[in-house]
C-alpha positions in Angstrom: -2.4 -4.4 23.4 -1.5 -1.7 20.7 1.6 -2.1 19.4 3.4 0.4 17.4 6.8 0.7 14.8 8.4 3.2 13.4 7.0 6.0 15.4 7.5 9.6 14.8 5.8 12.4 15.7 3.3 12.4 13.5 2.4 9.0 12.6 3.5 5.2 13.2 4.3 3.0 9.3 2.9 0.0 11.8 0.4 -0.5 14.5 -0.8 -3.9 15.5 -4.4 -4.6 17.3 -5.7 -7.9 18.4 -3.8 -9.6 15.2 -5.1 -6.5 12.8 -1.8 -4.8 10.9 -2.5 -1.2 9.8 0.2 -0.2 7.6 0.9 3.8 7.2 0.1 5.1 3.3 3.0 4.3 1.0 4.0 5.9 -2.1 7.0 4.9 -4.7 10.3 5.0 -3.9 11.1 7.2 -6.9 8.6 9.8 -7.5 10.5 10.6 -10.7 9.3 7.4 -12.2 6.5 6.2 -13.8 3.1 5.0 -12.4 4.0 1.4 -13.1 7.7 2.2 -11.3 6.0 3.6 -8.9 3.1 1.4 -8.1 5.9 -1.6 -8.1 8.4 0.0 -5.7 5.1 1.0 -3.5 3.9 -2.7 -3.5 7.3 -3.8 -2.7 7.3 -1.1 0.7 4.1 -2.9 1.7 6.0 -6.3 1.3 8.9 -5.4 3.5 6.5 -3.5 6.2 4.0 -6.6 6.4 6.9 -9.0 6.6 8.3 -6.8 9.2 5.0 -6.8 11.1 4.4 -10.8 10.8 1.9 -11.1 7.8 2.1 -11.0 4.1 0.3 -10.2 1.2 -2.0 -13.4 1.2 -3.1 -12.2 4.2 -4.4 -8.2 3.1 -8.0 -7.9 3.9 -7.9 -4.3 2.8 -6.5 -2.1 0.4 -7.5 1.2 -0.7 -5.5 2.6 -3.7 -5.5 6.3 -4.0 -4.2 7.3 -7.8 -3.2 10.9 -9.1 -5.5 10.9 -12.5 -7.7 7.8 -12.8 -7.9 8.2 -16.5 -4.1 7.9 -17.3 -2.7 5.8 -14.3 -5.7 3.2 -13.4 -4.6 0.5 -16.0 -1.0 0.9 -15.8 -1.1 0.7 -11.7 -3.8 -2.4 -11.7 -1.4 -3.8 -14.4 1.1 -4.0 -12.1 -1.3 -4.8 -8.7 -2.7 -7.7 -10.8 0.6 -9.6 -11.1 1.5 -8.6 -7.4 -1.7 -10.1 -5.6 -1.4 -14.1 -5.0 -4.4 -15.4 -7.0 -7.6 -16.5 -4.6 -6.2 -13.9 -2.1 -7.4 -10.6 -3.6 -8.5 -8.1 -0.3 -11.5 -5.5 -0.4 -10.2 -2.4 -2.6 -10.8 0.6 -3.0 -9.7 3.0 -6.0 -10.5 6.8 -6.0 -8.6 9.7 -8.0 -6.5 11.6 -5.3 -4.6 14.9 -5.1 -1.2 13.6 -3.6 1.0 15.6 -0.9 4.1 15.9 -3.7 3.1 16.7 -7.2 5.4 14.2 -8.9 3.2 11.3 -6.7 1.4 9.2 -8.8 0.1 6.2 -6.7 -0.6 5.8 -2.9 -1.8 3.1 -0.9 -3.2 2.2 2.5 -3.5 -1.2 3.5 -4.9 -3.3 6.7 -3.9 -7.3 7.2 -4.3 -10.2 9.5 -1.3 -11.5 11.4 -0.4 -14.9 10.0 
């Protein structure tokens, strides 16, 4: 059974499948903030969202990281993902340069977990 939260229109920030969490893309909570600012607030988004779906970060099996200009923001952002991701429980990544939907975006991510 499918279940959804947070359902609008256009999208749902959780859907649930045969103990697979698929988390909506989340951004900073502060788009006037730097990358590390905003790759922090975005981690902490996914925190609440998996906790609110039954799962946490140990548990991510995928991530994919979508950054605004790879040459200025990709060590600053995995600076901050390093110390957020519990050691022996780093998920698949992926990392690719991005055009965002707001200019002052910096950082997105999508991210897919196991129930606990």
């Amino acid at each position: 059974m499918i279940e959804r939260k947070e359902t609008k229109p256009r999208m749902s920030r959780i859907v649930k499948n045969n103990g697979t969490i698929y988390l909506c893309g989340q951004v900073g909570a502060d788009a006037t903030k730097d990358i590390s600012e905003q790759t922090q607030t975005m981690l902490d988004k996914v925190d609440a969202l998996l906790l609110d779906a039954g799962s946490d970060r140990e548990h991510i099996l995928t991530a994919t990281i979508y950054v605004k200009d790879m040459a200025e923001h990709f060590a600053p952002m995995n600076a901050v993902w390093d110390a957020w991701v519990p050691q022996g429980c780093a998920p698949a990544r992926a990392c690719v340069q991005a055009s965002m939907a707001r200019e002052a975006l910096l950082v997105e991510i999508s991210v897919i977990a196991a129930e606990k």
